[in-house]
Each structure stands twice: as structure tokens, then as C-alpha cells.
C-alpha positions as CSV (number, residue, x, y, z in Angstrom):
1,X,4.5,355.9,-129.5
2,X,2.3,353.2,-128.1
3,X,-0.8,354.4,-130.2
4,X,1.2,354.1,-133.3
5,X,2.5,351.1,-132.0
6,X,-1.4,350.0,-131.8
7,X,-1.7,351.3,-135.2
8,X,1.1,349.2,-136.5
9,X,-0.3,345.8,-135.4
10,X,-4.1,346.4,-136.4
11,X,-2.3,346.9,-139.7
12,X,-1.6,343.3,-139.8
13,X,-5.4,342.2,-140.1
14,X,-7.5,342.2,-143.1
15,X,-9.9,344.7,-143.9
16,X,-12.6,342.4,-143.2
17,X,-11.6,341.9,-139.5
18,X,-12.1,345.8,-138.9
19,X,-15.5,345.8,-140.7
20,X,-16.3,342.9,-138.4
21,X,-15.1,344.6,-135.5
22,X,-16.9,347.7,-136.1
23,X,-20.1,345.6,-136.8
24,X,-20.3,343.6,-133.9
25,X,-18.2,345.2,-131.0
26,X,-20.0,345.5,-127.7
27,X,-23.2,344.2,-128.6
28,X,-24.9,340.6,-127.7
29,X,-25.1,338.2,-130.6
30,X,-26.1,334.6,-130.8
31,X,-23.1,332.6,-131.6
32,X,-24.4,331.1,-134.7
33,X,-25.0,333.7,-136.5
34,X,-21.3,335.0,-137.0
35,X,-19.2,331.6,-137.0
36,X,-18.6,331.4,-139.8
37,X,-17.0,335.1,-138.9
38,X,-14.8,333.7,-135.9
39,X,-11.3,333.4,-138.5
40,X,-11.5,337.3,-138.6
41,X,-11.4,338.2,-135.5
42,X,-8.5,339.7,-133.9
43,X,-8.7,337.8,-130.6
44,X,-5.3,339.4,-128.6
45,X,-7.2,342.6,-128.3
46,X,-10.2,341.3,-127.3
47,X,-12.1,339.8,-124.3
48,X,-15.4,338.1,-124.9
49,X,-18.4,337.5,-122.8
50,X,-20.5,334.8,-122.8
51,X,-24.8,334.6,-121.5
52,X,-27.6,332.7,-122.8
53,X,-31.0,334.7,-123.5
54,X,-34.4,333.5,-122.9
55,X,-34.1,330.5,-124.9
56,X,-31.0,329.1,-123.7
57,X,-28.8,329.8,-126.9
58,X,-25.5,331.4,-126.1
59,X,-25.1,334.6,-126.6
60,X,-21.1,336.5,-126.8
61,X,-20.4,340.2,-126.5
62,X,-16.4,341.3,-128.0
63,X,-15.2,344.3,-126.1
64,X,-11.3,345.6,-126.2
65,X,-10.0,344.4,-123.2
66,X,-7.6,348.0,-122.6
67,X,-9.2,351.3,-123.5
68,X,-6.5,352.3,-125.4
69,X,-7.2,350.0,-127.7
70,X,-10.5,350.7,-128.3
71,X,-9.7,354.3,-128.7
72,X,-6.8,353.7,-131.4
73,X,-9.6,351.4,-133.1
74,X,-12.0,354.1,-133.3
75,X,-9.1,356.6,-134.6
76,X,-7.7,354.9,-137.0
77,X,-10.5,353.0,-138.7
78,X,-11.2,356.2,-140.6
79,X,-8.0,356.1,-142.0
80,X,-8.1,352.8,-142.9
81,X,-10.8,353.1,-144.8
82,X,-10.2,356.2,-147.1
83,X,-10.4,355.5,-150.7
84,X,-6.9,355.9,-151.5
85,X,-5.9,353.2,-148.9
86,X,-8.6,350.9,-150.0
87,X,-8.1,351.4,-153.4
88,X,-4.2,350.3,-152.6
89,X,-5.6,347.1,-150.9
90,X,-8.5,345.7,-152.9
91,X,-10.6,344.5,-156.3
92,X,-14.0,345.6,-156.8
93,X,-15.9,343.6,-158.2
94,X,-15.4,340.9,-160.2
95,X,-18.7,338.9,-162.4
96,X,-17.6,336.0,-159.8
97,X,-16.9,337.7,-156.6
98,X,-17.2,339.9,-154.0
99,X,-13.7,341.3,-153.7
100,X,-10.4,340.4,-152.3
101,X,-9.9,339.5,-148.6
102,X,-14.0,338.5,-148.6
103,X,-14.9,342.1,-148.1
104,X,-18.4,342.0,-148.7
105,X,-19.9,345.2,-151.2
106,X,-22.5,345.9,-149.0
107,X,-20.1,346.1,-145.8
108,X,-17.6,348.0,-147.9
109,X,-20.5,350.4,-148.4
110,X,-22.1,350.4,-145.0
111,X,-18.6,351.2,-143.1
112,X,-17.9,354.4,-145.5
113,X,-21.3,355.7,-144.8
114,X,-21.0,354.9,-141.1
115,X,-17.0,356.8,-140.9
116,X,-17.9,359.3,-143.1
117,X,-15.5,358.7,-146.0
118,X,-18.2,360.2,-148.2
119,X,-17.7,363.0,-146.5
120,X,-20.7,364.8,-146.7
121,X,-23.4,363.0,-144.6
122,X,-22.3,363.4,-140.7
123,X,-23.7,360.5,-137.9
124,X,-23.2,361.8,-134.3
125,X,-22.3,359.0,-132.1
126,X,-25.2,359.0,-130.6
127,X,-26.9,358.7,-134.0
128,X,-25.1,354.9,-135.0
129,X,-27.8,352.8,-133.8
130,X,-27.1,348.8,-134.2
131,X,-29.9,346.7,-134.8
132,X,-30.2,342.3,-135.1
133,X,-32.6,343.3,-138.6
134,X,-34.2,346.0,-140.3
135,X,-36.7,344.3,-141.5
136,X,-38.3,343.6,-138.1
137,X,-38.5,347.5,-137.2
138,X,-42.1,346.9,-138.0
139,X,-42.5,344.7,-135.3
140,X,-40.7,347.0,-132.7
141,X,-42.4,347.9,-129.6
142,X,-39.8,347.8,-127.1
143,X,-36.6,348.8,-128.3
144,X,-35.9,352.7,-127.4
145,X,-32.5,354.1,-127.6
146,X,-32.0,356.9,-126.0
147,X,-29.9,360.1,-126.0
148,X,-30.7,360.0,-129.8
149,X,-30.0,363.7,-131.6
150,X,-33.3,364.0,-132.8
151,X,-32.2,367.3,-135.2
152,X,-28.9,365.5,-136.6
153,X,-28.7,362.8,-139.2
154,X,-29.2,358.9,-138.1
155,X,-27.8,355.5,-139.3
156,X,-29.2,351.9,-138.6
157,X,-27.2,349.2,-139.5
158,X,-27.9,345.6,-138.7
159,X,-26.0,342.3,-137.5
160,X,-27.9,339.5,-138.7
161,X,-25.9,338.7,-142.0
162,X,-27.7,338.8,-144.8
163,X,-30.9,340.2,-143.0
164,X,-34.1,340.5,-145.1
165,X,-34.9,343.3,-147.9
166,X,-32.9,346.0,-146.4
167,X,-29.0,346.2,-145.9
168,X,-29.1,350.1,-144.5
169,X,-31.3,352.7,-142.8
170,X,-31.0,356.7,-143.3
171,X,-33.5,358.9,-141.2
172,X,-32.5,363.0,-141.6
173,X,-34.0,366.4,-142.2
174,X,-34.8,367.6,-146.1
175,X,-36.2,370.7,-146.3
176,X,-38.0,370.8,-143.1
177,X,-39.3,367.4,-143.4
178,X,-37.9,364.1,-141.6
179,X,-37.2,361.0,-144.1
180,X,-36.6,357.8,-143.1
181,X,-34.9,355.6,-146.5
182,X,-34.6,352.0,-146.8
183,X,-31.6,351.5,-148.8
184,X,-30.9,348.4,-150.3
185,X,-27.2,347.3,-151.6
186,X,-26.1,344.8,-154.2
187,X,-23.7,344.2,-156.9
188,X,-27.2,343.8,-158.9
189,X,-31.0,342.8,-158.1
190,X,-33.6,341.3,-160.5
191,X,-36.4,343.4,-161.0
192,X,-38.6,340.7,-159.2
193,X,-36.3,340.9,-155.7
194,X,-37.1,345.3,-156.2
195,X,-40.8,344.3,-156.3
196,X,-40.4,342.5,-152.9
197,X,-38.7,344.8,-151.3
198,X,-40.6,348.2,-152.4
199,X,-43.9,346.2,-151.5
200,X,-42.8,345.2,-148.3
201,X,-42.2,348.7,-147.6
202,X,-46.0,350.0,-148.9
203,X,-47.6,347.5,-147.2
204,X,-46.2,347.7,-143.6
205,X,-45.5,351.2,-144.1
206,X,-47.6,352.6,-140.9
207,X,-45.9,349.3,-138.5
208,X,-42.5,350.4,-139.8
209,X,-43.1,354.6,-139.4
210,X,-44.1,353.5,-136.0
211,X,-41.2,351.2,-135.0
212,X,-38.5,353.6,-136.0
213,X,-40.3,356.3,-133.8
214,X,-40.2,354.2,-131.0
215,X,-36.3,352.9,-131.9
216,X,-35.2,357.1,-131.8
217,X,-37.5,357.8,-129.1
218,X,-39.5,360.1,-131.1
219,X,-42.8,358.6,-130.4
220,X,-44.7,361.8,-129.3
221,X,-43.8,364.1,-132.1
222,X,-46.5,364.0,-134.1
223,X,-45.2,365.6,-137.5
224,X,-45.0,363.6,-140.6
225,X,-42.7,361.0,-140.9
226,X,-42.0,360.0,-145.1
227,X,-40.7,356.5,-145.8
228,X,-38.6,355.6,-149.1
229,X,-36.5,353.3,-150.6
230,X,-33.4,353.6,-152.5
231,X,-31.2,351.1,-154.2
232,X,-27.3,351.0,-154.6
233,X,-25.8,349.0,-157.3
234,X,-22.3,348.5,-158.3
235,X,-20.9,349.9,-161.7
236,X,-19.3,347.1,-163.1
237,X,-22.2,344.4,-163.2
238,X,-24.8,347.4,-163.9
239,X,-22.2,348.4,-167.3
240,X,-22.5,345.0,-168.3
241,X,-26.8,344.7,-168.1
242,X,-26.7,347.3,-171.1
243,X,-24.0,345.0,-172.9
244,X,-26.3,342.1,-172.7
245,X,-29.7,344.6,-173.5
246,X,-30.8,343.4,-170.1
247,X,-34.0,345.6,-169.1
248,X,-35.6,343.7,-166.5
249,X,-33.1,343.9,-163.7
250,X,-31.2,346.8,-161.8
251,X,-30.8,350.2,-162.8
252,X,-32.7,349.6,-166.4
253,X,-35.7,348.2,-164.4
254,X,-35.4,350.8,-161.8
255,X,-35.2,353.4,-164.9
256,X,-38.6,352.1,-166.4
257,X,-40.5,351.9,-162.6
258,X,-39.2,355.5,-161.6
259,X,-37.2,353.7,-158.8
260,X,-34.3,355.9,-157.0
261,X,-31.0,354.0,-156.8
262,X,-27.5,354.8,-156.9
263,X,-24.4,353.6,-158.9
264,X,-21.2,352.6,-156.5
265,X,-18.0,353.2,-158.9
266,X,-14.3,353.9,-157.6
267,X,-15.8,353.7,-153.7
268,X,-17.7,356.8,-154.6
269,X,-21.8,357.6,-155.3
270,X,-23.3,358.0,-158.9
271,X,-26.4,359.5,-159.4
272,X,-26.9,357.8,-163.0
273,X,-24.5,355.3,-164.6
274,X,-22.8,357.6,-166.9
275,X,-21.9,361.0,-164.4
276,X,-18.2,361.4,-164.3
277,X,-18.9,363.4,-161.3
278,X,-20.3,361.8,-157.5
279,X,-23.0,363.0,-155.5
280,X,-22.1,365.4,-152.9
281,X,-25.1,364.5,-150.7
282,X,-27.9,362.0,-150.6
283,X,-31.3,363.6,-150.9
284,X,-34.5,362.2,-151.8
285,X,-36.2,363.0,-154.7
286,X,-40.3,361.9,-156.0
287,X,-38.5,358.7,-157.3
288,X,-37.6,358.1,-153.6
289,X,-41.0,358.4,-151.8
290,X,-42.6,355.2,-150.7
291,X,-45.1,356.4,-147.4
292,X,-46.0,359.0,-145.6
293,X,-47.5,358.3,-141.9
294,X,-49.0,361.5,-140.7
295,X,-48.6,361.5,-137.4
296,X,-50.4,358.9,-134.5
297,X,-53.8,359.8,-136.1
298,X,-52.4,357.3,-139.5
């Protein structure tokens, strides 16, 4: 009676709060960076601590401040984001927005992955690592996580909003070989911004094979780890680049450069714009494959 009681009052916040929450709970972030946030946050189940780091900018930490409330959080927020209930509850995605109650499409996308609403790629706990950006994994040299499930698939998300090039990070097991894919997400790209981001990826290649081995403490296995990059685009602004003959950006660049990327249509993943049926697991393909970094001898 009291969880459902729980259940019943979360119910009262937006979407957007939960994403927020399941974003940023019990890690340290610099203020700044999520004020503009603040107006989601559900603040009577919360306590918040405050530090400064080296540079004397503060830094806050949310944590539920009973257990059970934490524990009905992580229950429920499954539910709450099944299609049918989200499907009851929002837009997606208008030529002038990003959807009702400011759910962002690249949150939308990142929470289903990391609940497993898609139901076919499964994260451990232990395997939902939080990072401030992506983007500087090829700078990491100190940040080891342990009790990582080396043999199970892993997800990196990031804080920082809007971080640079990448939105998502998938490392698992295809047959018998680890891959680690830089997704990025967007309603579309220009072919330009792909450019960026794929030769980021080539050129730092080694610096970022080496960062995620030392993020998942994998450091001494010396077997081949294969970077690539995938893109996720959403239906409805991808329909309308073949309405205006539009080659040169999203899925019709991607098309002509052999580019992998996905289409995200009724909160479910397209393999090409047209399939009436979804993917039933993500799985790399030669369109995928960016880098390989053989080992320390690379």
C-alpha cells in the first residue's frame, strides 16, 4: 500500500523529471550545468548535497532521502516508460519541436535503451556506467569503474547536456569479438556534422580504445577491441528529406557514404526507413566499423 502510494505521487511529475532523475541521481555535477533543469526536479523526495571541487565551483549530488523511495523509483520507471504509456502521454516529433513536456529525443531514446523497453539488449547494473562526456573518453587515464561484467553488455551515458559528437555508448560481444559503438542521436544531422563526428572517431581511435579499457577496467586484456559509429534518426524529419529530394543530410547521406544508422518511429528501431517491422537486436555490420585497436602493441 505505501509503494503504490509512492507510485501514485511520482505519477504527478512529468516525464521529463524521471528522465532527469534517472540521469543525474547520486552523482556530482556542477550546478551550472543543469539549472536550467532545477523546474523538474521533484524536490520532496529528495535531499541534496552540496561540495566544491578543485576549482571552487559548487558541485550538488540528489539522492532519495528514504530508501523506499529510491526503490519504488527504480521499479516503476520501467513502467512508466513502456511504449503504450508513453505513447498515451506524448507527441513525437514535430518540424518545430522536440515533443511535449520538453522530453528531449535523444533522452527519450537513451532511457529506453538504458530500462530495457526494447527489450532485447540487457545492461546489468553493474554495466550502466555515468560519464560528465563521451567525447573526452579519449582523454581518460584515471577513471576505472569497477565490478564491471566484463562478458555482459555495457552502456555509457553522459550528463553534460548536449556533450560533443556522441549522445550514447554501446560496448558488447558479436560473434566472439568485443565492439564498442559511438551512437549518435538526432531528429536529423547534416551530412557535414556526420563528417565531424566519424572523423573524430578515426582519428583518436587508439586514445579512445584505450580510455574505454581503462573506464571498464579491462586494461590488461589484450584482444581486439573494434570501434564504430552508428547514427539514430527520427522518422518523421528523415520522411520529409525524400519530400524535399534532400541528399546531403541524414539517412540519404548516410546511404551514399555506407554509414550505419537507424530510423526511430513509434518508440521503436528501424533498420531502413521503409521496414514495417523493428529490429530485434542491434548488431554491427561493415557499415558500422570505424577502428580496430589490436591490443597494447597498437
Amino acid at each position: 500500500m505505501v509503494e503504490q502510494s509512492i507510485i501514485n505521487e511520482f505519477k504527478r511529475f512529468s516525464l521529463n523529471s524521471f528522465f532527469m532523475l534517472s540521469k543525474y541521481i547520486n552523482i556530482s555535477i556542477n550546478i551550472e550545468e543543469i539549472k536550467d533543469e532545477f523546474i523538474n526536479i521533484p524536490f520532496e523526495f529528495m535531499e541534496i548535497e552540496q561540495k566544491k571541487d578543485i576549482n571552487n565551483k559548487m558541485l550538488i549530488k540528489f539522492n532519495f532521502t528514504l530508501e523506499i523511495y529510491k526503490k519504488v523509483f527504480e521499479d516503476s520507471i520501467k513502467g512508466l516508460l513502456k511504449i503504450d504509456n508513453l505513447m498515451t502521454k506524448m507527441d513525437l516529433f514535430g518540424e518545430e519541436d522536440t515533443g511535449k513536456n520538453g522530453i528531449e529525443f535523444e533522452d527519450l531514446i537513451v532511457e529506453q535503451l538504458w530500462n530495457n523497453t526494447f527489450e532485447y539488449i540487457n545492461f546489468p547494473e553493474n554495466n550502466k556506467i555515468k560519464v560528465k562526456e563521451i567525447y573526452e573518453l579519449k582523454n581518460n587515464i584515471n577513471d576505472t569503474r569497477d565490478n564491471i561484467i566484463i562478458s555482459s553488455p555495457i552502456i555509457v551515458r553522459q550528463t553534460k547536456y548536449q556533450g560533443k559528437y556522441y549522445d550514447l555508448l554501446l560496448i558488447f560481444e558479436q560473434n566472439h569479438k568485443k565492439y564498442a559503438i559511438f551512437i549518435q542521436i538526432g531528429l536529423n544531422k547534416e551530412g557535414s556534422e556526420i563528417n565531424t563526428y566519424l572523423s573524430n572517431l578515426i582519428k583518436y581511435g587508439d586514445k579512445y580504445a584505450r580510455g574505454i579499457k581503462k573506464l571498464i577496467n579491462n586494461e590488461n586484456d589484450e584482444s581486439e577491441l573494434i570501434l564504430g559509429f552508428l547514427l539514430i534518426f527520427e522518422y518523421e524529419h528523415q520522411k520529409a528529406l525524400i519530400e524535399k529530394n534532400n541528399k546531403s543530410d541524414g539517412f540519404i547521406y548516410c546511404n551514399g557514404k555506407n554509414i550505419d544508422f537507424l530510423i526511430y518511429k513509434n518508440f521503436k528501431l528501424f533498420k531502413n526507413i521503409n521496414d514495417t517491422n523493428p529490429i530485434n537486436l542491434i548488431k554491427v555490420s561493415n557499415r558500422t566499423l570505424v577502428f580496430k585497436y589490436k591490443g597494447k602493441e597498437n
